[in-house]
SERO-4910 file (N, C-alpha, C, O; in steps of 0.05 Angstrom, whole numbers):
BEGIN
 pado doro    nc1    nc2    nc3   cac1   cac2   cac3    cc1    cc2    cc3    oc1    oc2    oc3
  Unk    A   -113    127   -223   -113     98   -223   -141     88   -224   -158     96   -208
  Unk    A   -147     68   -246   -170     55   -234   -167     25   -241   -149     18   -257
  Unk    A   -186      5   -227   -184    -19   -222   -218    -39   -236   -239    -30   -245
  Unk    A   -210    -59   -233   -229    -81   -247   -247    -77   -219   -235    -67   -201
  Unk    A   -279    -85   -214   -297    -86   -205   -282   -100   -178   -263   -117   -178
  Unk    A   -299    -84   -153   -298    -95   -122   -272   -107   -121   -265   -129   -114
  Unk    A   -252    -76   -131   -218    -81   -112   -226    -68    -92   -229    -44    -92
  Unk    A   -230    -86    -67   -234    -77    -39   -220   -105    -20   -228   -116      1
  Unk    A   -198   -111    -37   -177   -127    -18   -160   -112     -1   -137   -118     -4
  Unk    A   -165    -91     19   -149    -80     37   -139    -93     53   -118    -83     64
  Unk    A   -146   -115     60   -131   -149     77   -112   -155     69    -96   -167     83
  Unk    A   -106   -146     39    -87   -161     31    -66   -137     38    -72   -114     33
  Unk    A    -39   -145     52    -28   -134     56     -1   -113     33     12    -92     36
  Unk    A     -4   -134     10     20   -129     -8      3   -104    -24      8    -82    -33
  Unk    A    -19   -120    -22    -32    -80    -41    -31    -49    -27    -24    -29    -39
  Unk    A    -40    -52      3    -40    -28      8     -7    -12     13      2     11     11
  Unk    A      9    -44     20     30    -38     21     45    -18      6     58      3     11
  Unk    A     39    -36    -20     57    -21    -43     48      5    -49     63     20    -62
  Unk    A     22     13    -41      7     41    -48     30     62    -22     43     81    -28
  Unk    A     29     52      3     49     62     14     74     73     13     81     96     18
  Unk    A     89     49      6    118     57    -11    112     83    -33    118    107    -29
  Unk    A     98     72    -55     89     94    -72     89    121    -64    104    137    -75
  Unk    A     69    131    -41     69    162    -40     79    169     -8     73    186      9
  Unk    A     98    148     -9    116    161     10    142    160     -2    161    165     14
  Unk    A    149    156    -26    170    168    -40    170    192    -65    181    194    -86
  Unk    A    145    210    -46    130    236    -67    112    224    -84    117    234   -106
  Unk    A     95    212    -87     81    208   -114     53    212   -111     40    193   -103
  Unk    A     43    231   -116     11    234   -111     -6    218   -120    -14    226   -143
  Unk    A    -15    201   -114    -39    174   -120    -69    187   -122    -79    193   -101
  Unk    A    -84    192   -148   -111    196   -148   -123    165   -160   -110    154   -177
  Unk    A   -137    158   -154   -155    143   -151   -189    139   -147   -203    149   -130
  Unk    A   -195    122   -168   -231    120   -175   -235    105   -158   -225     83   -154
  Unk    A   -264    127   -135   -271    102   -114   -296     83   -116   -311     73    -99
  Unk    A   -294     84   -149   -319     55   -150   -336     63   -166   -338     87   -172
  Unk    A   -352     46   -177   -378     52   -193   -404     34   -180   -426     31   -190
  Unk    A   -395     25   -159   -426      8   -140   -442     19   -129   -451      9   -108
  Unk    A   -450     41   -136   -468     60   -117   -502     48   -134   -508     32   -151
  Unk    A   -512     63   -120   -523     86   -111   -514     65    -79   -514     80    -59
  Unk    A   -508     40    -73   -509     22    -51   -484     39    -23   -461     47    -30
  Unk    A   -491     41     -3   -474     46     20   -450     19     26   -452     -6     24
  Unk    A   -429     37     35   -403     21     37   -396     10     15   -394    -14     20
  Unk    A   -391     15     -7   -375      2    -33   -357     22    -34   -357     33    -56
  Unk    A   -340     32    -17   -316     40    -25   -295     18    -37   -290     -3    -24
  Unk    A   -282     25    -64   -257      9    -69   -230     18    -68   -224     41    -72
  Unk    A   -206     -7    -60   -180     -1    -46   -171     12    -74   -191     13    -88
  Unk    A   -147     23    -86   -137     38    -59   -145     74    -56   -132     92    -46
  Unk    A   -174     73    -69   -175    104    -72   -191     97    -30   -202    116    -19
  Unk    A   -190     86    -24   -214     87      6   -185     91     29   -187     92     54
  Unk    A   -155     91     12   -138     99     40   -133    123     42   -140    137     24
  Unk    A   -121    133     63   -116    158     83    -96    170     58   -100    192     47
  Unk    A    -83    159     53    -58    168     34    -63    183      4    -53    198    -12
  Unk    A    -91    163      7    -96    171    -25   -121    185    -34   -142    180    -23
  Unk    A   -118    207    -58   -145    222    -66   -164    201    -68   -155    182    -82
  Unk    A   -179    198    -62   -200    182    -74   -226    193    -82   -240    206    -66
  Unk    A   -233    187   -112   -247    203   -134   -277    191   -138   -281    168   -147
  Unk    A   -305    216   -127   -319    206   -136   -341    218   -160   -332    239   -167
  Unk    A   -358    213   -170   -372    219   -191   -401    244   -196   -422    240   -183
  Unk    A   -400    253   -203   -420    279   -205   -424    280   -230   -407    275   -248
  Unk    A   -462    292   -235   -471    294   -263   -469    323   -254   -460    336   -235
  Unk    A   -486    327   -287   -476    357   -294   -500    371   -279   -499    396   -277
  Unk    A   -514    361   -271   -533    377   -251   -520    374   -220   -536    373   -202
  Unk    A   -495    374   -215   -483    372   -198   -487    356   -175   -472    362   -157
  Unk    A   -499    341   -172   -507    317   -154   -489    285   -162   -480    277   -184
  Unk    A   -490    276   -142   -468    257   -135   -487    235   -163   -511    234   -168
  Unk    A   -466    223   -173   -474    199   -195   -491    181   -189   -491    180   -164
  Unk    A   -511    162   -201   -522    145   -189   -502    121   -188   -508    100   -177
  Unk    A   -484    125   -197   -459     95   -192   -447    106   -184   -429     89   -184
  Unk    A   -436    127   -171   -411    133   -154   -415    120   -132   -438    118   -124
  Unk    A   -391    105   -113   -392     86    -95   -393    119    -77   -390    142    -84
  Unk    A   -399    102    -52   -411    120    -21   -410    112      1   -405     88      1
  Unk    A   -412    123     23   -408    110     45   -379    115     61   -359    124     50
  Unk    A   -382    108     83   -357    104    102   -340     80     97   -352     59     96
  Unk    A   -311     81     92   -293     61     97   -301     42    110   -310     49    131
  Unk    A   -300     12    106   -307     -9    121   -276    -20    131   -279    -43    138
  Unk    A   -250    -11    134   -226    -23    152   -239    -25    177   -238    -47    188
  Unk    A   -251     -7    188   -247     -4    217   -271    -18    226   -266    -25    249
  Unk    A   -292    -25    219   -316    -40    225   -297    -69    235   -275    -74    225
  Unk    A   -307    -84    253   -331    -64    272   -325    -47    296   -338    -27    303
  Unk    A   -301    -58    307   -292    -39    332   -289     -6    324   -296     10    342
  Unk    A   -282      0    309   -283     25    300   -311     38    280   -332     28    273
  Unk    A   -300     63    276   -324     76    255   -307     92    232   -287    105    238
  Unk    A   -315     90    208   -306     97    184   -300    121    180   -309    140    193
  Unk    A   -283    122    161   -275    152    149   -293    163    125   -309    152    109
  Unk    A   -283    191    128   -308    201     99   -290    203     76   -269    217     75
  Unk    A   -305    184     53   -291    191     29   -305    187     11   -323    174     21
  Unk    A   -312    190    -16   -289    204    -26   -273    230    -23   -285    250    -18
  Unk    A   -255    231    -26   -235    268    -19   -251    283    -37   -250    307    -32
  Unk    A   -265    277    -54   -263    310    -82   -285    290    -92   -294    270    -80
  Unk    A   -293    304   -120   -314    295   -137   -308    313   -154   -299    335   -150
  Unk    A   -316    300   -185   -310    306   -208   -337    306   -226   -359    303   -216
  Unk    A   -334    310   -253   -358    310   -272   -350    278   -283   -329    269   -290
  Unk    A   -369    269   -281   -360    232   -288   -385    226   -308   -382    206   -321
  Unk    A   -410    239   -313   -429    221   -336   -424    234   -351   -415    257   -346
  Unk    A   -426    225   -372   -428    228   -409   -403    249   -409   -404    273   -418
  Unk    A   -382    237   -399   -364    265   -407   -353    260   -431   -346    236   -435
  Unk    A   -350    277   -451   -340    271   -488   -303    258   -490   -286    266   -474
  Unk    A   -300    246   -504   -275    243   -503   -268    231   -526   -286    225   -542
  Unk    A   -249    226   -531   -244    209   -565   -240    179   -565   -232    166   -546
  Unk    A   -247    168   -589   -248    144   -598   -219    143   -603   -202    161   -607
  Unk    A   -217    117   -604   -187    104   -617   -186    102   -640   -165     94   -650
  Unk    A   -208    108   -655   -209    111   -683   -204    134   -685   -185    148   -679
  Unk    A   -233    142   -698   -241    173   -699   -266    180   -691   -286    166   -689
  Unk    A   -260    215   -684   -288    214   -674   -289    211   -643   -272    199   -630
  Unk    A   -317    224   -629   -318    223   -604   -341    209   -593   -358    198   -606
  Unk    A   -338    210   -568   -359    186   -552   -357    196   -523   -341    210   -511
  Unk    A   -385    182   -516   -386    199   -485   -379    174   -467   -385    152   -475
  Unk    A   -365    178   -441   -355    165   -424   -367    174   -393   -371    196   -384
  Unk    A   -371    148   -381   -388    156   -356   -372    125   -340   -367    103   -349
  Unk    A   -365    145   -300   -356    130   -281   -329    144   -277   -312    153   -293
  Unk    A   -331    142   -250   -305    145   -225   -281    145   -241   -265    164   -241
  Unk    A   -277    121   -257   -246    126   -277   -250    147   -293   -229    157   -300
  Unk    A   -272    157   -303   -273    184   -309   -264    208   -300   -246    220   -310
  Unk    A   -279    217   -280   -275    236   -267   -241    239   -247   -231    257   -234
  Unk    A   -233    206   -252   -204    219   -235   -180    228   -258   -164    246   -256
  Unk    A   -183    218   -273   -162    226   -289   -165    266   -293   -148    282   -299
  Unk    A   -193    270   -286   -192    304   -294   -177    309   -256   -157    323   -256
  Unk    A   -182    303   -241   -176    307   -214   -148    305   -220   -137    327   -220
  Unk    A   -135    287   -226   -102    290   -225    -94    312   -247    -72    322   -243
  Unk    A   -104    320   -267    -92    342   -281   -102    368   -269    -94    391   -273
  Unk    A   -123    358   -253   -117    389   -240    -94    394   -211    -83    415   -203
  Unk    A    -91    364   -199    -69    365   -182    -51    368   -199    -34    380   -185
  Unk    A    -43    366   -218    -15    373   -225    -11    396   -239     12    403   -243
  Unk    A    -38    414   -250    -33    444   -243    -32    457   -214    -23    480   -215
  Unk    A    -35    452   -201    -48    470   -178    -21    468   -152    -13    484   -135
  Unk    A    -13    434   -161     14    426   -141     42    440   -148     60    434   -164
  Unk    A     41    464   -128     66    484   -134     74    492   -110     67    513    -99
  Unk    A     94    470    -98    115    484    -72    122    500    -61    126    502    -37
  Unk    A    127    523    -86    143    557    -75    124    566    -60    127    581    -40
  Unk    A    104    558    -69     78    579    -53     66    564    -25     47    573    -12
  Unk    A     77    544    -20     58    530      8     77    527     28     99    517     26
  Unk    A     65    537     51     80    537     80     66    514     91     43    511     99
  Unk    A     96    492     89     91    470    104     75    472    131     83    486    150
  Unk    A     51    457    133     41    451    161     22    422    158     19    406    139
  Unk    A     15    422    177     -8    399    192    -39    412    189    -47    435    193
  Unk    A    -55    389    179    -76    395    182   -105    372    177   -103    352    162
  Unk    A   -127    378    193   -139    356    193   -171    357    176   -187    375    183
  Unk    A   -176    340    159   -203    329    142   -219    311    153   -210    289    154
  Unk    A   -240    315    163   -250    347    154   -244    364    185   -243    351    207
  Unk    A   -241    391    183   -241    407    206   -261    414    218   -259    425    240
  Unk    A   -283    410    207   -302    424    228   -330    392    231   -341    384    211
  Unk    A   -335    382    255   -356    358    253   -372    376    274   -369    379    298
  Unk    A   -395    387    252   -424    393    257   -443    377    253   -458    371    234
  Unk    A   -440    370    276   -471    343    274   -505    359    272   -525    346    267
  Unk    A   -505    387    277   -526    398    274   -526    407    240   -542    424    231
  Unk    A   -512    396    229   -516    403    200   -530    382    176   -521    365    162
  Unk    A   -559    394    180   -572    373    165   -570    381    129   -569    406    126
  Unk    A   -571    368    107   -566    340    118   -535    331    113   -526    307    115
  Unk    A   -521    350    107   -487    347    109   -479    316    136   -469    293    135
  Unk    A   -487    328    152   -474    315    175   -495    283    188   -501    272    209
  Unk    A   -497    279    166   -517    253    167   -493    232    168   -473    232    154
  Unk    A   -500    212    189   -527    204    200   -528    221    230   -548    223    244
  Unk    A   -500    235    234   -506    238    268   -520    256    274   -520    258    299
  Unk    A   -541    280    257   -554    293    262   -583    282    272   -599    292    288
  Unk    A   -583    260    259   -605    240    263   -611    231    282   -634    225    289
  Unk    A   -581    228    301   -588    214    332   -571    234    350   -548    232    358
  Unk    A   -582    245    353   -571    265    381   -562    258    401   -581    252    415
  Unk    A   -536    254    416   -528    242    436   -547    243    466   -567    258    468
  Unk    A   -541    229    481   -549    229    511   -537    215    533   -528    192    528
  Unk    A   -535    224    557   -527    209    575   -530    180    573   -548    167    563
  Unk    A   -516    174    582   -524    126    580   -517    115    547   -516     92    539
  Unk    A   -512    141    532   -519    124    499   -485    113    503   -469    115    522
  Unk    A   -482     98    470   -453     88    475   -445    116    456   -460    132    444
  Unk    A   -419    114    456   -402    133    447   -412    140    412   -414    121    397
  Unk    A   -416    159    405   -412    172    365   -380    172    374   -365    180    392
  Unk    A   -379    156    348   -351    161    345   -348    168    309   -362    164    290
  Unk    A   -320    182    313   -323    197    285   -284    190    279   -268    193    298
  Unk    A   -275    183    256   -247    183    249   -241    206    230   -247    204    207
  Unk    A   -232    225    239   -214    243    225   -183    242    209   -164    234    222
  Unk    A   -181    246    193   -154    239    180   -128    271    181   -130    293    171
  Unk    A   -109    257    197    -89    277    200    -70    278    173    -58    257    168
  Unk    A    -66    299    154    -60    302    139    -29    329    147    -29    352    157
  Unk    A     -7    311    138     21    323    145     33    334    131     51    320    124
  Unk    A     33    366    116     50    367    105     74    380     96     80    390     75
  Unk    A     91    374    125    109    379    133    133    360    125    156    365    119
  Unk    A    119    338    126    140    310    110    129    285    117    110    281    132
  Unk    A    145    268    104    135    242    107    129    228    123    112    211    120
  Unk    A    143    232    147    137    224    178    131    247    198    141    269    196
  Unk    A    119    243    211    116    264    230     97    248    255     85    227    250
  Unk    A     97    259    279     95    249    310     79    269    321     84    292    317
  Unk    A     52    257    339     38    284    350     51    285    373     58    264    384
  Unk    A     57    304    383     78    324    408     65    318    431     80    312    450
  Unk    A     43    318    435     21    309    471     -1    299    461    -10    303    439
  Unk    A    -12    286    479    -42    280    472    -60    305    476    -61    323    493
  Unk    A    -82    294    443    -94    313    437   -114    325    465   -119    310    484
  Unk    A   -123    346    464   -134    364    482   -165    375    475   -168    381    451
  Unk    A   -191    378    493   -213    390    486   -211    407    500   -197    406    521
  Unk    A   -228    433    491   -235    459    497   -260    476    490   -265    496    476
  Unk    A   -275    456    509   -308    473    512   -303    504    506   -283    518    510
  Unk    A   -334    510    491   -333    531    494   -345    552    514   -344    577    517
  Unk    A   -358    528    528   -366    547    566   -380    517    576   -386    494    570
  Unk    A   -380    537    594   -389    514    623   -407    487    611   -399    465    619
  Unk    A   -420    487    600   -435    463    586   -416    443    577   -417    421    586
  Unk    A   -390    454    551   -390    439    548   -374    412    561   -370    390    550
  Unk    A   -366    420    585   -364    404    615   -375    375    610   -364    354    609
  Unk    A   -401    382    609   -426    352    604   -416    330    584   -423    306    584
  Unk    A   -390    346    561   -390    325    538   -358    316    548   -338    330    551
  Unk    A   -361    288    551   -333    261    551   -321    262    523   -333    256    503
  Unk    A   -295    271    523   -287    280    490   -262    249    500   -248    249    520
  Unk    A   -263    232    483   -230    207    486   -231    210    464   -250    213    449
  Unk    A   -199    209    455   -186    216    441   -168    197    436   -157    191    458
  Unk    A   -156    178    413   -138    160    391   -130    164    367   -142    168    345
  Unk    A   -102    163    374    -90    185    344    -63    159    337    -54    143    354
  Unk    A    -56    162    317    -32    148    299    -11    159    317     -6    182    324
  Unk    A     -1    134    324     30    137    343     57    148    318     79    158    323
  Unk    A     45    141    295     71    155    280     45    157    253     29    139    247
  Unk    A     47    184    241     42    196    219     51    194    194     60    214    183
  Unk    A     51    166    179     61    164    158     52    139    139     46    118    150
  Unk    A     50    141    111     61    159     95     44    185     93     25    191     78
  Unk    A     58    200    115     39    234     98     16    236    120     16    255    136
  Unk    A     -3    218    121    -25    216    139    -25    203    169     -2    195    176
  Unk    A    -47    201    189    -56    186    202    -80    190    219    -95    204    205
  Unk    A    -87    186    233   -119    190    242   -120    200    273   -101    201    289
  Unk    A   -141    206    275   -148    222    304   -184    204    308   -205    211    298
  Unk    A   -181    188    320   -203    179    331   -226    197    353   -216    212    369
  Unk    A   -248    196    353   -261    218    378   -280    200    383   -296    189    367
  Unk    A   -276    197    403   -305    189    419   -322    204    442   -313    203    464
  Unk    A   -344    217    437   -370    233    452   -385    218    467   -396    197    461
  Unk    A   -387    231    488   -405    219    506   -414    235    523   -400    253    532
  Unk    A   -440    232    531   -456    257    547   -445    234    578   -441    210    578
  Unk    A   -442    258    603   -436    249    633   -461    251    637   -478    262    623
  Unk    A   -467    233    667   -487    224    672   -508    252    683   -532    257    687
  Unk    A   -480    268    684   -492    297    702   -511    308    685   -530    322    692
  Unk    A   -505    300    657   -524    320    636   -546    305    623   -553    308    600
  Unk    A   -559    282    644   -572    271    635   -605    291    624   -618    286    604
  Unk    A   -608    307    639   -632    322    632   -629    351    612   -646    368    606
  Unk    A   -596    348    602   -594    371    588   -606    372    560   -602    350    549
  Unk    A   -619    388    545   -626    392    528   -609    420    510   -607    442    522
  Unk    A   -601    419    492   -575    442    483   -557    434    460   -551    412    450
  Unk    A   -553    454    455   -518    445    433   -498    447    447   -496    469    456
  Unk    A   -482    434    452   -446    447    457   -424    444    439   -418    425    425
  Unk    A   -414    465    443   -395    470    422   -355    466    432   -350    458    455
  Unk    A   -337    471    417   -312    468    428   -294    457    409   -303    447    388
  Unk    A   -268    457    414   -239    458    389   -227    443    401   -217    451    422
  Unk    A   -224    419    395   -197    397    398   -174    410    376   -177    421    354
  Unk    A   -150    404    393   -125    413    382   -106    397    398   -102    392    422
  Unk    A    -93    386    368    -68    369    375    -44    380    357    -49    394    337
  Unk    A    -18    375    363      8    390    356     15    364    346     14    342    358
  Unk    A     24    369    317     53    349    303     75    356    299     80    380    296
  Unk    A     87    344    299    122    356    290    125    333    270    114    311    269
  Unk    A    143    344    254    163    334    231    204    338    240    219    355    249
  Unk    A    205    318    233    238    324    230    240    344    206    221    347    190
  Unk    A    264    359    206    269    379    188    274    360    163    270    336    167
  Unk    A    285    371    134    309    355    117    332    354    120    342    373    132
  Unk    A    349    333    112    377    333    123    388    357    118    381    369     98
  Unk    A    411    369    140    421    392    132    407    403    153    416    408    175
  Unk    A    389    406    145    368    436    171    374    425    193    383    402    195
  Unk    A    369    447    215    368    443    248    341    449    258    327    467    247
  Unk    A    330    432    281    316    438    297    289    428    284    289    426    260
  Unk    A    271    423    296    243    408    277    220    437    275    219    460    285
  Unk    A    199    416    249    175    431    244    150    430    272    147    410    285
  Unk    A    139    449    275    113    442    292     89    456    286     86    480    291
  Unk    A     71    440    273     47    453    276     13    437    285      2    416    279
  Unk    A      5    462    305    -17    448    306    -51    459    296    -61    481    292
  Unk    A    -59    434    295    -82    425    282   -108    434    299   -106    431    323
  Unk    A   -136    446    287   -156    445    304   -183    428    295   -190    428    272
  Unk    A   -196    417    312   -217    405    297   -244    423    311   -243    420    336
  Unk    A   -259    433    307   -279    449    312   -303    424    319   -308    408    302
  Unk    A   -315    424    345   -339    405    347   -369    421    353   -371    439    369
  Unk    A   -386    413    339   -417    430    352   -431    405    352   -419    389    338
  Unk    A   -452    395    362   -463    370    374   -491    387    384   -492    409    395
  Unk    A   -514    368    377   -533    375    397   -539    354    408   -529    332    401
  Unk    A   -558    355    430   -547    330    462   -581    337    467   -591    359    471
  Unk    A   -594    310    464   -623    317    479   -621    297    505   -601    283    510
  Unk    A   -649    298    523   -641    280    549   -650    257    545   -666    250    528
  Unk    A   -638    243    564   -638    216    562   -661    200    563   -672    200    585
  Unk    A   -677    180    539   -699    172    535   -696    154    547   -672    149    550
  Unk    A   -717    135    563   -727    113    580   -710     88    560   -703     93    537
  Unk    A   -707     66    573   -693     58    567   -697     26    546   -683     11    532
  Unk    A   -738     28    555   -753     14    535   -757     30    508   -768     16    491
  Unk    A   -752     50    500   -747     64    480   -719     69    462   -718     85    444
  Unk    A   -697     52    470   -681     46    461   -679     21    442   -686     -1    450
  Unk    A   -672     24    419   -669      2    397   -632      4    398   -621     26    394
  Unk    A   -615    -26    404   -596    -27    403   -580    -48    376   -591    -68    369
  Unk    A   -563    -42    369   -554    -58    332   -531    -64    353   -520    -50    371
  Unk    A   -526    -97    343   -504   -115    344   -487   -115    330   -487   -136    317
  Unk    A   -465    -96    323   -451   -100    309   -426   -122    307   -421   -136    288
  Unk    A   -413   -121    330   -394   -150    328   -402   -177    321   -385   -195    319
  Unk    A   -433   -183    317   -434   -204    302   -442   -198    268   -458   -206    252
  Unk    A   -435   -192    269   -437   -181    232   -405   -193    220   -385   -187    233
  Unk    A   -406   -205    203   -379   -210    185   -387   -207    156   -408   -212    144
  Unk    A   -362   -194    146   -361   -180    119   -336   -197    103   -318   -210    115
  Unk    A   -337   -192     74   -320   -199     59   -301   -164     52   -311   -142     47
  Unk    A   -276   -169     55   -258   -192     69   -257   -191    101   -273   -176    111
  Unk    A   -243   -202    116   -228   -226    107   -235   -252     99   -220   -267     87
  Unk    A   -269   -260    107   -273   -286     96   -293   -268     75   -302   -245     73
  Unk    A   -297   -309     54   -312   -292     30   -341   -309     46   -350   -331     51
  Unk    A   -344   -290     47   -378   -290     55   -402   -285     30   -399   -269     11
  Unk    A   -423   -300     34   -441   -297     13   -454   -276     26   -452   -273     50
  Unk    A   -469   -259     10   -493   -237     11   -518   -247     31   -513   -269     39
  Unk    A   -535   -241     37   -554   -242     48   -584   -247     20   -606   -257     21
  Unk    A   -567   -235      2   -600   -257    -25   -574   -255    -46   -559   -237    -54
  Unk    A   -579   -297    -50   -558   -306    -70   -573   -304    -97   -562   -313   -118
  Unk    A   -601   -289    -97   -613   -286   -119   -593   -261   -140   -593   -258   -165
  Unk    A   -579   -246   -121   -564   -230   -139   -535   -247   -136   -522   -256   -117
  Unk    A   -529   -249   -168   -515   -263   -189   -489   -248   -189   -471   -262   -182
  Unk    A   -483   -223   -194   -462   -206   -203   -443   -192   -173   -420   -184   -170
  Unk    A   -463   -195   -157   -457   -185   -133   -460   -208   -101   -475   -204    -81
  Unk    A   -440   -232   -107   -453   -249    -90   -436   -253    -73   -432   -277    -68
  Unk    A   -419   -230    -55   -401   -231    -27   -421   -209    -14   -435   -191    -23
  Unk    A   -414   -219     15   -430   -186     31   -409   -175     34   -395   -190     48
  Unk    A   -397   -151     28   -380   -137     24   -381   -108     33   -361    -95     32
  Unk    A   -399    -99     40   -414    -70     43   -417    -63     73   -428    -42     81
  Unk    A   -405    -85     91   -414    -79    121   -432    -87    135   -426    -98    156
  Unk    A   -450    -84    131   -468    -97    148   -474    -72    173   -483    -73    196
  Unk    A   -468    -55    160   -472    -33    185   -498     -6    180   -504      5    159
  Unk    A   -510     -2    207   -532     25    200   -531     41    188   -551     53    185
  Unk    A   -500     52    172   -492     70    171   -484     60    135   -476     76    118
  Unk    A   -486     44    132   -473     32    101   -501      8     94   -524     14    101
  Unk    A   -498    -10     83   -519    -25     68   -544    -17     90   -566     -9     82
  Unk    A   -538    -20    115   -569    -12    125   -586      8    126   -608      7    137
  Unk    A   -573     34    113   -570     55    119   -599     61    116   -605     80    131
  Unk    A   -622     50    100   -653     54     90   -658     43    115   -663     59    133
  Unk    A   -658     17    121   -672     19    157   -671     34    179   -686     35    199
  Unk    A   -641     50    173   -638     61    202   -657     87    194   -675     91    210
  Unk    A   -656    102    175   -676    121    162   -703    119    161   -719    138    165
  Unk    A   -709     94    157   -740     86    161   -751     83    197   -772     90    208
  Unk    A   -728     72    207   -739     70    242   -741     95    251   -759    100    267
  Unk    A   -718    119    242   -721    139    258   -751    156    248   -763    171    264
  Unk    A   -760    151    220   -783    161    214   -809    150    227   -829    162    233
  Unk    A   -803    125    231   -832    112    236   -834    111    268   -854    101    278
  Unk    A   -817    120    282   -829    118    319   -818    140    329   -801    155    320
  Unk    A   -834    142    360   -830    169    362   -808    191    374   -792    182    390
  Unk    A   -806    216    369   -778    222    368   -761    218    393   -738    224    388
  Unk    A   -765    208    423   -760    206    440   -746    178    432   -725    176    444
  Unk    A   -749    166    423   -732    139    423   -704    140    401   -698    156    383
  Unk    A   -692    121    409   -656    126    404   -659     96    380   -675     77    380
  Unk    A   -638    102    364   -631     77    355   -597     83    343   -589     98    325
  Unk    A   -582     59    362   -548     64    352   -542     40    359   -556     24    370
  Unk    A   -514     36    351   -489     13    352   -485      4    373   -482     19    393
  Unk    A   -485    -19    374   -481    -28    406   -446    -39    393   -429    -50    408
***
């Protein structure tokens, strides 16, 4: 699927809706998530939902496009924190393809590269061979993984900070609905990791196909002077109803692997704190940009968050002062 410039009406309810219906009556949805890059937060609907592939762009030197959109999902801003997408990446500049005449021509952007993504889903999608289960994207959040695990490698937790929070997407594929069995559970991997506050928010019903596992980290006050990594496996159980006919339900559970490094807690004039609940984005209102000097691009649309359009300042502060000082989301 791809769409006309900044479809990022997720407000509107009848679009994501209908993407719903769609691949919860089997239909695998790939989708181009944008050509607004190199800019943070330009994900577009509906490749930026849980449900759906969403496709982004790679040159042939294998590095992400300079127009492939980037960034975290902006639904959940501001009370929440975004998901990672795009799912996959494809070859999207100058790829050759034919004219409507005759003759070939090179083609570059996200609607590129998904159309090769769905013909390889529809080789590769073969039933006989997969044992229905549950499982969660991404499985393993290594914040010590530079620079994969950016930005949170950047700010190392501590006692007093407010929560990293990270949204994981529960992926079911057991069937269309499915229910997590208890609330999800942490499991340090020794005595340390005691020090880390793991809360946990997950989708009360799993469907279509997906739903999310929220985490929120927090160092206790006890470990205010700890300096260390800790490590440990959250695991939560889903069930599926069987298909009509069968007895008895599906269950499987999911692990999410966490490693974190935790330095101690800096003075508290060394803290730089970001306001995020006063920030407003388009949608739901149409908000102008912050410079109406750009013409083509004149909603703020991108967030307003450290982590998306601001993402060069929060990069520039942590370079320019010194490493004992914190800078995060209030």
């Amino acid at each position: 699927m791809s769409f006309f410039k900044h479809s990022n009406r997720f407000s509107v309810l009848c679009n994501f809706h209908q993407v719903w219906e769609l691949t919860a009556n089997n239909i695998i949805m790939v989708s181009a998530i944008g050509n607004d890059g190199p800019l943070y937060g330009t994900l577009n609907n509906p490749a930026d939902q849980r449900d759906v592939i969403g496709v982004g762009g790679i040159d042939y030197t294998d590095h992400i496009a300079s127009f492939s959109s980037r960034g975290m999902s902006t639904w959940e801003i501001p009370h929440g924190y975004g998901r990672v997408k795009p799912g996959v990446v494809a070859y999207g500049r100058e790829i050759m393809g034919s004219k409507i005449s005759t003759g070939c021509k090179s083609l570059s952007g996200t609607s590129v590269a998904s159309p090769v993504v769905a013909g390889v889903v529809s080789i590769v999608s073969n039933p006989e061979d997969y044992q229905p289960r549950a499982s969660i994207f991404p499985s393993i959040l290594d914040y010590t993984d530079c620079p994969y695990s950016w930005p949170f490698f950047h700010q190392p937790p501590y006692a007093g900070a407010m929560p990293v929070i990270f949204n994981a997407t529960i992926l079911n594929g057991m069937g269309v609905i499915g229910y997590v069995e208890s609330p999800p559970t942490w499991h340090p991997s020794d005595e340390v990791g005691n020090l880390l506050s793991v809360h946990l928010t997950y989708s009360d019903v799993i469907w279509p196909w997906t739903g999310y596992l929220a985490v929120y980290l927090q160092i206790k006050e006890e470990g205010a002077q700890f300096s260390g990594e800790i490590e440990g496996n959250v695991t939560i159980d889903v069930y599926s109803p069987r298909a009509q006919g069968e007895k008895g339900r599906q269950i499987s559970t999911c692990v999410l692997r966490l490693k974190l490094k935790v330095v101690p807690t800096p003075p508290r004039s060394s803290r730089v704190l970001w306001d995020q609940f006063h920030s407003i984005k388009y949608p739901p209102g149409y908000i102008p940009s912050d410079s109406l000097d750009v013409q083509n691009d004149i909603l703020d649309w991108h967030g307003d968050h450290l982590h998306t359009n601001f993402h060069i300042m929060f990069n520039m502060l942590l370079l320019g002062i010194p490493p004992y000082w914190s800078v995060g989301p209030n």
